[in-house]
Backbone as JSON Lines, residues from 0, in Angstrom:
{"i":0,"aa":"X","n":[36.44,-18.28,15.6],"ca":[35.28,-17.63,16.19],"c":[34.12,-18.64,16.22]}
{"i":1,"aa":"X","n":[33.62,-18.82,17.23],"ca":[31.96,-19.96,17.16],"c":[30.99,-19.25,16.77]}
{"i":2,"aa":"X","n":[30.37,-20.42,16.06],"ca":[29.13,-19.81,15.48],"c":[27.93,-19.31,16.09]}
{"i":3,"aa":"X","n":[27.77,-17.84,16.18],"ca":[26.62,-17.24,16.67],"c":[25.66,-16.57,15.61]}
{"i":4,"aa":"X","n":[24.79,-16.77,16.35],"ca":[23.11,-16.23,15.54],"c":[23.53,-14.83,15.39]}
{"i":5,"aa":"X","n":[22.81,-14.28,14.23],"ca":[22.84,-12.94,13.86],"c":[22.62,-12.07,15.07]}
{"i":6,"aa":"X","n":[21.44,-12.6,15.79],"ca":[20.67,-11.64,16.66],"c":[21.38,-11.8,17.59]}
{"i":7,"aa":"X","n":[22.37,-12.79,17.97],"ca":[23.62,-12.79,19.23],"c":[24.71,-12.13,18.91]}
{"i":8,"aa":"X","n":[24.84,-11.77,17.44],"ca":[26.24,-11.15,17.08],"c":[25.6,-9.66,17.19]}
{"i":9,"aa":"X","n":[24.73,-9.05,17.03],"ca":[24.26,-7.71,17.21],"c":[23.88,-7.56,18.62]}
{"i":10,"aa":"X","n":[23.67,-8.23,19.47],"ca":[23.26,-7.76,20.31],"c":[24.81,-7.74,21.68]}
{"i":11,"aa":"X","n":[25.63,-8.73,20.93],"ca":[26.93,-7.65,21.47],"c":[27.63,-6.93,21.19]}
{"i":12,"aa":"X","n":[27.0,-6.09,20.46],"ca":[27.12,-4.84,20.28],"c":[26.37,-3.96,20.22]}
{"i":13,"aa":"X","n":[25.57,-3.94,21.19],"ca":[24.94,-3.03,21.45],"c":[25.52,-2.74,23.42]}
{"i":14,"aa":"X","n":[25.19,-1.23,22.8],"ca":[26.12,-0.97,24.23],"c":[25.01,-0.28,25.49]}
{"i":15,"aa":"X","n":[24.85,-0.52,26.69],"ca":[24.34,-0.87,27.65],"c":[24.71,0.3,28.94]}
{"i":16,"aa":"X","n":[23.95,1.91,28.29],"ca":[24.27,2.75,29.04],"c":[22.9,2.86,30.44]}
{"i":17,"aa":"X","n":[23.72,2.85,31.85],"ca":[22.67,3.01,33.02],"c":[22.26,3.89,33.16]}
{"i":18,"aa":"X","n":[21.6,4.48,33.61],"ca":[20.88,5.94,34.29],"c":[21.18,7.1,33.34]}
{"i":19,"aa":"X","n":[20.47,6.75,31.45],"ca":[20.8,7.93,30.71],"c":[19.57,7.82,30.3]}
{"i":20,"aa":"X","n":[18.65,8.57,29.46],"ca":[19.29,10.12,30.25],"c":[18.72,10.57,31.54]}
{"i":21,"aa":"X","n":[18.26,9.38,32.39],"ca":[17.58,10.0,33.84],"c":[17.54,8.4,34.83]}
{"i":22,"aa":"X","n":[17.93,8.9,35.8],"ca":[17.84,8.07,36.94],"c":[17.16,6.46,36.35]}
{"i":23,"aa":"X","n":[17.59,5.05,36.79],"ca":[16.63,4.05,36.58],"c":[16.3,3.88,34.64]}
{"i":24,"aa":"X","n":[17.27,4.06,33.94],"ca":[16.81,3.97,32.52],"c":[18.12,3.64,32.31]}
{"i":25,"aa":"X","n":[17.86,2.27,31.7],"ca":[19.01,1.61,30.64],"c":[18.73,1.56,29.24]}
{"i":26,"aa":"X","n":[19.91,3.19,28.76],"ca":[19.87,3.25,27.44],"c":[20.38,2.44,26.59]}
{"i":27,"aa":"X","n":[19.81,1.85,25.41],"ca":[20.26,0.79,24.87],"c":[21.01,1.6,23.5]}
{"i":28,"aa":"X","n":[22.3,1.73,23.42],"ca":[23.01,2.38,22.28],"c":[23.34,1.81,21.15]}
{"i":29,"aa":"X","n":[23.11,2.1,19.93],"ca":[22.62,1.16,18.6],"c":[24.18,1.68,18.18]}
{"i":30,"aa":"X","n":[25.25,2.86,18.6],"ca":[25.88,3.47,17.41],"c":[27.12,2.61,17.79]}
{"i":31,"aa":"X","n":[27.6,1.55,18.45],"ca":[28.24,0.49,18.38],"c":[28.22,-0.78,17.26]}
{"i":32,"aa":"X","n":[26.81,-0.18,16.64],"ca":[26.32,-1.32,15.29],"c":[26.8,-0.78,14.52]}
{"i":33,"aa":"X","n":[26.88,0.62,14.44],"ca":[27.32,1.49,13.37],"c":[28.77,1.53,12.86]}
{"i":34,"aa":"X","n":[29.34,2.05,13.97],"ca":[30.65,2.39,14.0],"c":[31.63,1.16,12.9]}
{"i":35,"aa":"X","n":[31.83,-0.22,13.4],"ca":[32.29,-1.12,12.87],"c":[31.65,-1.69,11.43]}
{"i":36,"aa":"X","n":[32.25,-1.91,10.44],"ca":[31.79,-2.16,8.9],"c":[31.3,-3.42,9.03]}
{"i":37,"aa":"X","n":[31.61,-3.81,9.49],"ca":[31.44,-5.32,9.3],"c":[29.7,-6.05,10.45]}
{"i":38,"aa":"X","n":[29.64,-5.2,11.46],"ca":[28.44,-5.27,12.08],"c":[27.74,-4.86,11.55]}
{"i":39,"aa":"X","n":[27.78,-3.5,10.42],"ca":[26.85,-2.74,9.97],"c":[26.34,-3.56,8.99]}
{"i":40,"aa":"X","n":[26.89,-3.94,8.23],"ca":[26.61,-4.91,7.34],"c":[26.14,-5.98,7.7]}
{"i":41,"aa":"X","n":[26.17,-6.74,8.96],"ca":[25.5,-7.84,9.46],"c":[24.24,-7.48,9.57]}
{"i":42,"aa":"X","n":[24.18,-5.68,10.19],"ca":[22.97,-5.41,10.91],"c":[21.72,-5.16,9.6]}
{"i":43,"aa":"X","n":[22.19,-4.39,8.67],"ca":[21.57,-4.08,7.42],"c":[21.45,-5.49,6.77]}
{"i":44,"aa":"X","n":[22.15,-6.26,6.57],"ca":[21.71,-7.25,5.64],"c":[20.66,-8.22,5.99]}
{"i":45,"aa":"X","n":[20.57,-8.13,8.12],"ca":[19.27,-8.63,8.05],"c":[18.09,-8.02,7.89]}
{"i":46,"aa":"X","n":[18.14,-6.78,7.4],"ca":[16.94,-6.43,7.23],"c":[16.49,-6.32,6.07]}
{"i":47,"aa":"X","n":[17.58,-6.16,4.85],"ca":[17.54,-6.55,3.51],"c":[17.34,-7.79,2.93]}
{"i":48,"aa":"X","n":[17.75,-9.32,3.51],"ca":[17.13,-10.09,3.4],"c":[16.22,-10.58,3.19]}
{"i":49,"aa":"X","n":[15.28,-9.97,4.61],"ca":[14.01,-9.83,4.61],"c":[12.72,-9.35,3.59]}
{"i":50,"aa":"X","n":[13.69,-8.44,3.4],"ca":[12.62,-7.53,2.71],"c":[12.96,-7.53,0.92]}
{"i":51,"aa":"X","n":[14.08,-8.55,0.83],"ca":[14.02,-8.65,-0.88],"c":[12.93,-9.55,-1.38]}
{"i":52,"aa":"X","n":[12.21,-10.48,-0.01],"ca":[11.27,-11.52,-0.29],"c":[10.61,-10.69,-1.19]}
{"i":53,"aa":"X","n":[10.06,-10.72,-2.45],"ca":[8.75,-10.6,-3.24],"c":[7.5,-10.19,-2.09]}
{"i":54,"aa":"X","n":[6.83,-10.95,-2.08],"ca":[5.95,-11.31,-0.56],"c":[6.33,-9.9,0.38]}
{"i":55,"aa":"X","n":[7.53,-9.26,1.01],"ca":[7.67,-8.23,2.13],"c":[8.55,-7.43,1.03]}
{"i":56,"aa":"X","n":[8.48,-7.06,0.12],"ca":[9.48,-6.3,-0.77],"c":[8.2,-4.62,-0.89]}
{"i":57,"aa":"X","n":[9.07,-3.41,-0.38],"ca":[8.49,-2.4,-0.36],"c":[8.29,-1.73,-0.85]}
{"i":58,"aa":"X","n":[7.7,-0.38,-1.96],"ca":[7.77,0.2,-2.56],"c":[8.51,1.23,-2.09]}
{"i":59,"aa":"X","n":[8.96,1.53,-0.71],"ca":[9.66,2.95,-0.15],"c":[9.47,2.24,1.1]}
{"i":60,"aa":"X","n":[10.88,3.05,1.47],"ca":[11.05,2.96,2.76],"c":[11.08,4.3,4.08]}
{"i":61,"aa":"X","n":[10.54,4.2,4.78],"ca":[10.19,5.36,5.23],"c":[10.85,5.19,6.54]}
{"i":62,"aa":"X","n":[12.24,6.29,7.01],"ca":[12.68,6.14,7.91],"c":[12.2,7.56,9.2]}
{"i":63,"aa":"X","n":[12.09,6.85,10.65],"ca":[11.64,8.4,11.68],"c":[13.0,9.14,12.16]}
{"i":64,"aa":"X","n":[12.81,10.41,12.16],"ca":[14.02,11.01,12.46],"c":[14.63,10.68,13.73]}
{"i":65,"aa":"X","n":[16.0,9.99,14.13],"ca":[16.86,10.36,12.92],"c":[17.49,9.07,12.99]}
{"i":66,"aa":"X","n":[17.7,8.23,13.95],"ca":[18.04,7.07,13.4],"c":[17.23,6.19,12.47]}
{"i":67,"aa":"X","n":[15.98,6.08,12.38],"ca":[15.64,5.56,11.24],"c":[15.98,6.12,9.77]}
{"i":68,"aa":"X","n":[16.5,7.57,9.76],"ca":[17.37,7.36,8.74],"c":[18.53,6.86,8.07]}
{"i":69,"aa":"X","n":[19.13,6.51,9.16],"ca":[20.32,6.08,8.94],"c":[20.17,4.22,8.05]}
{"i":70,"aa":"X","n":[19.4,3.8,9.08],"ca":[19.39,2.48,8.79],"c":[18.22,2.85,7.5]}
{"i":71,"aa":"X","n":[17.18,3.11,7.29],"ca":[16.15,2.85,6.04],"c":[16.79,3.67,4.71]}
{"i":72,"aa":"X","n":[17.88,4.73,4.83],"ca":[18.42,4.94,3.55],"c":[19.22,4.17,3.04]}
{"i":73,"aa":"X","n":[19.75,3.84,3.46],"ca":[21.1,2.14,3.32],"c":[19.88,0.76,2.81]}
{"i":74,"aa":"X","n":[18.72,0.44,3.74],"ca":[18.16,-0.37,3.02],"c":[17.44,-0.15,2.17]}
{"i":75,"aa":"X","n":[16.59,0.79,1.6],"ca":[16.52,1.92,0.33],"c":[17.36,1.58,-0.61]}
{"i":76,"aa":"X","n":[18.91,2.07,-0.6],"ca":[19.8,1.96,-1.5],"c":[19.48,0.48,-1.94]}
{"i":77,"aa":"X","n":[19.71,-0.5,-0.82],"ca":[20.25,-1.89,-1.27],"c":[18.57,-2.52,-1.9]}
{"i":78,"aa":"X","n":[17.7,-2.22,-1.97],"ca":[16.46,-2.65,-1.82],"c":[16.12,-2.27,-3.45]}
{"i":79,"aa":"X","n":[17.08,-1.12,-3.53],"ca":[16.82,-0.25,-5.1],"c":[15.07,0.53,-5.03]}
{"i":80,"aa":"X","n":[14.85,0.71,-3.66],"ca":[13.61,1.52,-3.65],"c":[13.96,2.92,-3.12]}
{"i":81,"aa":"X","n":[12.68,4.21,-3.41],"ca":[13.02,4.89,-2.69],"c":[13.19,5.19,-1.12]}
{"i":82,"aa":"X","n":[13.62,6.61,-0.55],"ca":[13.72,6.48,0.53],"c":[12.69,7.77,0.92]}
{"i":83,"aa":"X","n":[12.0,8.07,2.18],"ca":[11.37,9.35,2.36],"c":[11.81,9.42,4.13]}
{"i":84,"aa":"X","n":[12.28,10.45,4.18],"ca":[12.29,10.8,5.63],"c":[10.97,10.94,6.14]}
{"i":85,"aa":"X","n":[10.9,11.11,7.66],"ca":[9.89,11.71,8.29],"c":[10.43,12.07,9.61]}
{"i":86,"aa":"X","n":[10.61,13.52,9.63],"ca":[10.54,14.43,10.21],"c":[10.05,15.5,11.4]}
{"i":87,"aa":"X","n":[11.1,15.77,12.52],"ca":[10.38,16.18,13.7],"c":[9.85,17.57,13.02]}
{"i":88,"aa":"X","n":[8.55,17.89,13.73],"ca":[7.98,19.32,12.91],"c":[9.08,20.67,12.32]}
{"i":89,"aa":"X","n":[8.68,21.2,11.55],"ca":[9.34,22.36,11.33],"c":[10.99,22.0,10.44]}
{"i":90,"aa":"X","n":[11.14,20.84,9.81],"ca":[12.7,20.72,9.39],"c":[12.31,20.07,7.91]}
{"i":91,"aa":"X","n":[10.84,20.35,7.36],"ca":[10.66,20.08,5.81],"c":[10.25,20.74,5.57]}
{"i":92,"aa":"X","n":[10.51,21.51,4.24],"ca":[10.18,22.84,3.45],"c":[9.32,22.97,2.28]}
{"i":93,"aa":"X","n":[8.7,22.03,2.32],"ca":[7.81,21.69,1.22],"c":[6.21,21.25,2.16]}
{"i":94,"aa":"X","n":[5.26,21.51,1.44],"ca":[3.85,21.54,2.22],"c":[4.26,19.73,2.77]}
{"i":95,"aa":"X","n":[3.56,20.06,3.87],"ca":[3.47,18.35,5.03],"c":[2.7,18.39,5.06]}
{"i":96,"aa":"X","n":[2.25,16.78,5.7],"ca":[1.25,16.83,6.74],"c":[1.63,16.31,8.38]}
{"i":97,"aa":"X","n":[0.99,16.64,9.26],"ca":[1.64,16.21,10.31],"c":[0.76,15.5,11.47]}
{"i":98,"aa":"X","n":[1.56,14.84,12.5],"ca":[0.95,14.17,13.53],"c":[1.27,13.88,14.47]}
{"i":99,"aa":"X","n":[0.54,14.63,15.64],"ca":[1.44,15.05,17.17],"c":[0.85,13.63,17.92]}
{"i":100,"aa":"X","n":[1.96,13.4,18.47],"ca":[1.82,12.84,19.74],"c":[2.2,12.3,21.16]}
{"i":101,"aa":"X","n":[1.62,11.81,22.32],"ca":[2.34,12.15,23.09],"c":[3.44,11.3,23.76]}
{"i":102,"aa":"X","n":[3.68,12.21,24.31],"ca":[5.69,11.55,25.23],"c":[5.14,11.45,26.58]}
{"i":103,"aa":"X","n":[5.81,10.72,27.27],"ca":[5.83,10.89,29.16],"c":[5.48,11.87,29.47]}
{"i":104,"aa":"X","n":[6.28,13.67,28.76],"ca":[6.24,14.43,29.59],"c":[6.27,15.75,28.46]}
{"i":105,"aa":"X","n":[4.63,15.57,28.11],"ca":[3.96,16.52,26.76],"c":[4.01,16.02,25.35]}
{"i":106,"aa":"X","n":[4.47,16.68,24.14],"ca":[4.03,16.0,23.07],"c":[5.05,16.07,22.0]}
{"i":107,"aa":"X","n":[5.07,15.38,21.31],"ca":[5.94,15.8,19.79],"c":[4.97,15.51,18.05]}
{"i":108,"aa":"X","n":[5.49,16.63,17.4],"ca":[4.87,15.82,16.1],"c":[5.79,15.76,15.11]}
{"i":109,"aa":"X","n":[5.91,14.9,14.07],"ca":[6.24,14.97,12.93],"c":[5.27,15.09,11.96]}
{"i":110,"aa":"X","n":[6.04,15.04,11.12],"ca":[5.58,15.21,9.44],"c":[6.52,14.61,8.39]}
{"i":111,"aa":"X","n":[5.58,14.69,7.45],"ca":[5.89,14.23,6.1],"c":[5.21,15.2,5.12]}
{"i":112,"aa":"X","n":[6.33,14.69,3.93],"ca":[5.99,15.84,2.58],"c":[4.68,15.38,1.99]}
{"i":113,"aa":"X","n":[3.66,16.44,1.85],"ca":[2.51,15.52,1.21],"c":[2.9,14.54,-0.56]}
{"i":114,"aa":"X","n":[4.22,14.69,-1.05],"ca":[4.11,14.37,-2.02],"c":[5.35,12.88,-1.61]}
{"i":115,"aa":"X","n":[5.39,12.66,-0.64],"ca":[6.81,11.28,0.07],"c":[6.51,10.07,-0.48]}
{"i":116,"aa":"X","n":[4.93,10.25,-0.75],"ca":[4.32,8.69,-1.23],"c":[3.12,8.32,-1.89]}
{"i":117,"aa":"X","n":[2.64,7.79,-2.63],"ca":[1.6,8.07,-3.66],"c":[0.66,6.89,-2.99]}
{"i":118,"aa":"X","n":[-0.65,6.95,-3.18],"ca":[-1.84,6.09,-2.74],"c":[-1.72,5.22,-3.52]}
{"i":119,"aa":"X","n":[-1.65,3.88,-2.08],"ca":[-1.27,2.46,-2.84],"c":[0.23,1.94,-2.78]}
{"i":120,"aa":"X","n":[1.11,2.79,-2.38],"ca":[2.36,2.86,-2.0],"c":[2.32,1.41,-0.98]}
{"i":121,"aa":"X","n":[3.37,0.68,-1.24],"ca":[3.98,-0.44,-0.15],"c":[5.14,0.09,0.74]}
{"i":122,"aa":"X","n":[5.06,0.38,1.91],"ca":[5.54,1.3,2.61],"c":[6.74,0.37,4.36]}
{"i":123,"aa":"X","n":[7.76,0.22,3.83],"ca":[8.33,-0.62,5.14],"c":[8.6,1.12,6.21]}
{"i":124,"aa":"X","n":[7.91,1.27,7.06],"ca":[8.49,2.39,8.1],"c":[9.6,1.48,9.07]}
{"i":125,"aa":"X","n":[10.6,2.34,9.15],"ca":[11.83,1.74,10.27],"c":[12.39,3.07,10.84]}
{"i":126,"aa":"X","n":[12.97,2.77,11.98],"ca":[13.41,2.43,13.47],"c":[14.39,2.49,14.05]}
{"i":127,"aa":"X","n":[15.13,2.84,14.66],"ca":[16.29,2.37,15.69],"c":[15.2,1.24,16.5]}
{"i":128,"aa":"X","n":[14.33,1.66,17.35],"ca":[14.13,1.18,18.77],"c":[12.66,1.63,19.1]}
{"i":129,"aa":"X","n":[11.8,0.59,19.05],"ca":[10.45,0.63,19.5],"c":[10.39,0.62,21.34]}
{"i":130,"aa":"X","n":[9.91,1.77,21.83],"ca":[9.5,2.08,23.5],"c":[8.6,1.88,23.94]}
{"i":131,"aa":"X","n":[7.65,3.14,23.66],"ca":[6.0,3.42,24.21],"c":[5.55,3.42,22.47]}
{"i":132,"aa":"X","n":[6.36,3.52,21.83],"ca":[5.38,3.01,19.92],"c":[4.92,4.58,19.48]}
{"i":133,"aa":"X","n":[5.06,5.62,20.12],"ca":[4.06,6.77,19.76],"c":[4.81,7.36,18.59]}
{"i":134,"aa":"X","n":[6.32,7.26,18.63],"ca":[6.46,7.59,16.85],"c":[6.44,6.79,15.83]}
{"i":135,"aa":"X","n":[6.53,5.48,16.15],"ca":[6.31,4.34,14.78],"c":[4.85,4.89,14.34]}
{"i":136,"aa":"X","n":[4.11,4.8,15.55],"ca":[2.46,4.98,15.35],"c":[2.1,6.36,14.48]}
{"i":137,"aa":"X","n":[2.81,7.45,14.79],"ca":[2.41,8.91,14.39],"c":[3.15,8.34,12.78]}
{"i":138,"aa":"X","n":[4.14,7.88,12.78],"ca":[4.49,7.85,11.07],"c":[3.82,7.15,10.41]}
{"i":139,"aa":"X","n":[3.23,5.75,11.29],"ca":[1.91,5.12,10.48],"c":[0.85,5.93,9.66]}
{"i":140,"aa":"X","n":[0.18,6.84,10.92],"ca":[-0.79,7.69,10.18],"c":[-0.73,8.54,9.25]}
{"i":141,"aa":"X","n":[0.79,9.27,9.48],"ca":[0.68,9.91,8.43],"c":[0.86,8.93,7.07]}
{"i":142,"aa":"X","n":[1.65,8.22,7.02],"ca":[1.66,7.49,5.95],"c":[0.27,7.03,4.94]}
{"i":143,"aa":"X","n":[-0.05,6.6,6.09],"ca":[-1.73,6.07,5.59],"c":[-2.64,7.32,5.36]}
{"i":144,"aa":"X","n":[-2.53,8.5,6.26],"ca":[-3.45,9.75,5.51],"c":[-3.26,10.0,3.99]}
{"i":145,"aa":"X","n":[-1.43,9.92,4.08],"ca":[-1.72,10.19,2.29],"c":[-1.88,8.92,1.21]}
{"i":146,"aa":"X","n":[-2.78,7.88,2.1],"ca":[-2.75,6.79,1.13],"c":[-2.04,5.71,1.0]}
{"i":147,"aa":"X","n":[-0.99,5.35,1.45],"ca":[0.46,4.48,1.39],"c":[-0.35,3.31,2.48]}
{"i":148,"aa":"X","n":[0.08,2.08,2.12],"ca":[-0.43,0.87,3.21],"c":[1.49,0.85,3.72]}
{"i":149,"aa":"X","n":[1.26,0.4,5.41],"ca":[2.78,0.43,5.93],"c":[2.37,-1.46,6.31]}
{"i":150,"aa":"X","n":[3.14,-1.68,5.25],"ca":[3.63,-3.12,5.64],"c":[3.94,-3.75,6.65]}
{"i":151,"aa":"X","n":[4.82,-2.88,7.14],"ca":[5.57,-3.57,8.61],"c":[6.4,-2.22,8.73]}
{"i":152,"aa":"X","n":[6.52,-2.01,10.42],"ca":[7.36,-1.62,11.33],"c":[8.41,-2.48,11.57]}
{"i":153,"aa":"X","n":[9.79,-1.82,11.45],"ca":[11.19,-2.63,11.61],"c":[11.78,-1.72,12.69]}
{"i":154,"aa":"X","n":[12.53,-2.58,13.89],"ca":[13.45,-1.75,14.74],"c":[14.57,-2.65,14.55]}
{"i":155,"aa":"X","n":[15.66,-2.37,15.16],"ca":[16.83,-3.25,15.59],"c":[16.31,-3.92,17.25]}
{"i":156,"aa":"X","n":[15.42,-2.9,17.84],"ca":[15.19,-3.68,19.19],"c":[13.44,-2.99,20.21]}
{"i":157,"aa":"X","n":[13.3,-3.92,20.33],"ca":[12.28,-4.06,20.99],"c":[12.29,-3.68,22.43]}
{"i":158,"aa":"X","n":[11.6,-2.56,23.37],"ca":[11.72,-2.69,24.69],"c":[10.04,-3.41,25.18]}
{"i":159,"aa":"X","n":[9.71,-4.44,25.01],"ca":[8.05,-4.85,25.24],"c":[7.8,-4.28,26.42]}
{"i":160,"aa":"X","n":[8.52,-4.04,27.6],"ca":[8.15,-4.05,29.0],"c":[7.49,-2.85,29.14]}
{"i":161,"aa":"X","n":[7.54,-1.66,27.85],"ca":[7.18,0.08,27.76],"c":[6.29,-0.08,26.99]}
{"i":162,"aa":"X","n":[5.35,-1.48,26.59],"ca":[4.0,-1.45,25.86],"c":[4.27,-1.18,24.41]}
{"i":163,"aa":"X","n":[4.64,-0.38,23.98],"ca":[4.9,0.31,22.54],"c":[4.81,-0.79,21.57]}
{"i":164,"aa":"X","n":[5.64,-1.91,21.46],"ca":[5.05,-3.16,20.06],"c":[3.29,-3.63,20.61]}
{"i":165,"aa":"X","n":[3.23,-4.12,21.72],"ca":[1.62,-4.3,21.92],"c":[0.8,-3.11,21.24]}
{"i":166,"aa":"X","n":[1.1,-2.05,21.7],"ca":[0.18,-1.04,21.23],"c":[0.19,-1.27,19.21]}
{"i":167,"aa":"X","n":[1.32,-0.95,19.11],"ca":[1.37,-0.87,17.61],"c":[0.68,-1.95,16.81]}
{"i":168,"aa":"X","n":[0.72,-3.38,17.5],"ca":[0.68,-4.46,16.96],"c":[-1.71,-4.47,16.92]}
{"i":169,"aa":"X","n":[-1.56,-3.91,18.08],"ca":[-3.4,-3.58,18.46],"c":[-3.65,-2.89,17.1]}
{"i":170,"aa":"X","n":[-2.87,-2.07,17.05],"ca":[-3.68,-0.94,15.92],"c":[-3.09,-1.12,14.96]}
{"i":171,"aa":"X","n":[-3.02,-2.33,14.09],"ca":[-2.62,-3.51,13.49],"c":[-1.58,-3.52,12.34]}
{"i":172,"aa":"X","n":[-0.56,-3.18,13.36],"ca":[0.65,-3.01,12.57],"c":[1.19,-4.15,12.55]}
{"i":173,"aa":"X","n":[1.97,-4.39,11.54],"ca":[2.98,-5.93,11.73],"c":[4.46,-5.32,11.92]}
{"i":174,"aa":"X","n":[5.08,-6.06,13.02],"ca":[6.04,-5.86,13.59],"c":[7.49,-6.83,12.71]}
{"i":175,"aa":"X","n":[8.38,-6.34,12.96],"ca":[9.77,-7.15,13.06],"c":[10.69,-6.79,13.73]}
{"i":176,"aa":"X","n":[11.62,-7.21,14.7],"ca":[12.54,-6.86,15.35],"c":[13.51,-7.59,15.36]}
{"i":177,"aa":"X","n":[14.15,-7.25,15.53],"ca":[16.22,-8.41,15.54],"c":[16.29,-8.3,17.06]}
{"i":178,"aa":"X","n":[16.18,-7.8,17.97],"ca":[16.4,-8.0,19.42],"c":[15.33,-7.74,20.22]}
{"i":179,"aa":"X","n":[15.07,-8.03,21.58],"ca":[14.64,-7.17,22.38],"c":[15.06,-6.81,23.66]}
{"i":180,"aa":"X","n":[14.79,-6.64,24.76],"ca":[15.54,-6.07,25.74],"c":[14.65,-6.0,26.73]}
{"i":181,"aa":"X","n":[15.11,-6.77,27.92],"ca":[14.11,-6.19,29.09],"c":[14.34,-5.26,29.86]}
{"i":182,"aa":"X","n":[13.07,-4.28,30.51],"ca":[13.35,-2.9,31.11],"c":[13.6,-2.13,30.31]}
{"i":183,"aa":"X","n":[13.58,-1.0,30.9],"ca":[13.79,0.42,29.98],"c":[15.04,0.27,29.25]}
């Protein structure tokens, strides 16, 4: 096998659906990273790497529903920190707080448990896939309402051409990504 870069070995595998879910949109499908053990582990360990630095090492990791759960409980585990979901409204049973915002076509909010993270918290929020940024951004705030600083935003992939890392990066988030992708 020749030697390829991490970010060349993940990014063939990522699978490259046309016109889903609407006319002119190339869905970029992450669960080809998943499926195989051995990608998954490529894909997680670069983000564990990263983040064992001292320097980017998190107190919790905070994943958005629902692929950022997948990937931030696994780096959680390996990180030996906790993990806190965050949640489309209405699917946590314990007092939240929450934060709507908007989509192309009207709005969504999540939430978090007011008790997910304590003031002063080092906070990595992650990702499948940064777009238009409006849920990295809504989990920012909440994070930071209850106090928690968010270190960095992590995706597996970047779409820049849908604004969403510019935006995030304005309202001064620090970014990391393993790919990006042009067009939708």
């Amino acid at each position: 096998m020749p030697h390829l870069s991490v970010n060349q070995y993940l990014r063939d595998h990522i699978r490259t659906v046309p016109d889903w879910p609407a006319p002119g949109v190339q869905f970029r499908d992450i669960t080809p990273l998943l499926q195989n053990a051995k990608v998954f582990r490529v894909l997680i360990d670069a983000f564990v790497h990263r983040y064992m630095d001292p320097a980017m090492r998190p107190d919790v990791v905070a994943g958005l529903d629902a692929r950022g759960f997948i990937l931030g409980a696994v780096i959680a585990y390996e990180l030996g920190v906790g993990f806190v979901p965050i949640r489309k409204k209405g699917k946590l049973p314990f007092t939240t707080v929450e934060e709507t915002y908007e989509l192309e076509y009207g709005s969504a909010t999540v939430e978090l448990h007011t008790d997910a993270v304590k003031a002063g918290d080092r906070v990595l929020l992650i990702d499948d896939l940064i777009a238009t940024g409006g849920t990295m951004m809504a989990g920012m705030k909440l994070l930071e309402k209850l106090g928690a600083e968010v270190i960095e935003g992590a995706a597996i992939v970047d779409l820049p051409e849908l604004g969403g890392s510019a935006s995030l990066r304005a309202a001064g988030l620090a970014l990391f990504t393993l790919l990006d992708f042009d067009g939708h």
